[in-house]
N, C-alpha and C positions, 0 to 999 in steps of 0.2 A: 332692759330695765322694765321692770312690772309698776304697772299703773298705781297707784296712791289711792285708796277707797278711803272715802271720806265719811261715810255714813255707816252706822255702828247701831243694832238693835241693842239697848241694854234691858239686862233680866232683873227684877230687882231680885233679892234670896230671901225676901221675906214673905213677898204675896203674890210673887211669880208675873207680875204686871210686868208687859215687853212697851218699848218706847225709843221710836229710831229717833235718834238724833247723828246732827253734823261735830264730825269733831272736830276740835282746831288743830290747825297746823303745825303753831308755832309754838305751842304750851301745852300741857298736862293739866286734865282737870282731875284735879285731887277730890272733889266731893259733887256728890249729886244726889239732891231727894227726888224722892218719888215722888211723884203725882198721885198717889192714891194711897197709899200707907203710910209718906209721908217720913218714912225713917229715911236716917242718911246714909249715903252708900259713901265707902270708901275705902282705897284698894287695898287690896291682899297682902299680908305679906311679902316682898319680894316683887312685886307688881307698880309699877310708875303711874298706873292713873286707873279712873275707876273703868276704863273701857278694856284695859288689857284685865282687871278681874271680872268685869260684867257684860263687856260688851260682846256682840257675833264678830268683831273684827278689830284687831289689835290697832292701838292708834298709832296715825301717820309716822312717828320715829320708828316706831319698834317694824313696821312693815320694810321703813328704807332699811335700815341700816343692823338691825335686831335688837340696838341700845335707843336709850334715852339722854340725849344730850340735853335737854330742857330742864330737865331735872335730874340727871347725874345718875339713871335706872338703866 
């Protein structure tokens, strides 16, 4: 079994600003502003939360398992 990364560089797509954050374990975060342009990020089509569209590391569901049972992705 491969270790669970919990920390996730997101890019924003608008002003290219990087910003590691923790992600949660147990939920999907569906929205995230930036801290510096301030638009709101939210995921891609086809995509369960804004870490698997923006982030350097798919969130904790999608790593175990490849689905999202939190949100049904």
């Amino acid at each position: 079994m491969t270790d669970i990364i919990t920390d996730s560089e997101l890019t924003c797509p608008e002003c290219k600003h990087k910003e590691l954050l923790e992600m949660p374990t147990d939920a999907c975060l569906w929205f995230h502003e930036c801290t510096v342009c301030k638009i709101l990020l939210k995921p891609l089509k086809g995509d369960c939360c804004v870490f698997c569209s923006y982030g350097s590391v798919p969130c904790p569901p999608i790593q175990e398992s490849g689905s999202c049972s939190s949100c049904g992705g």
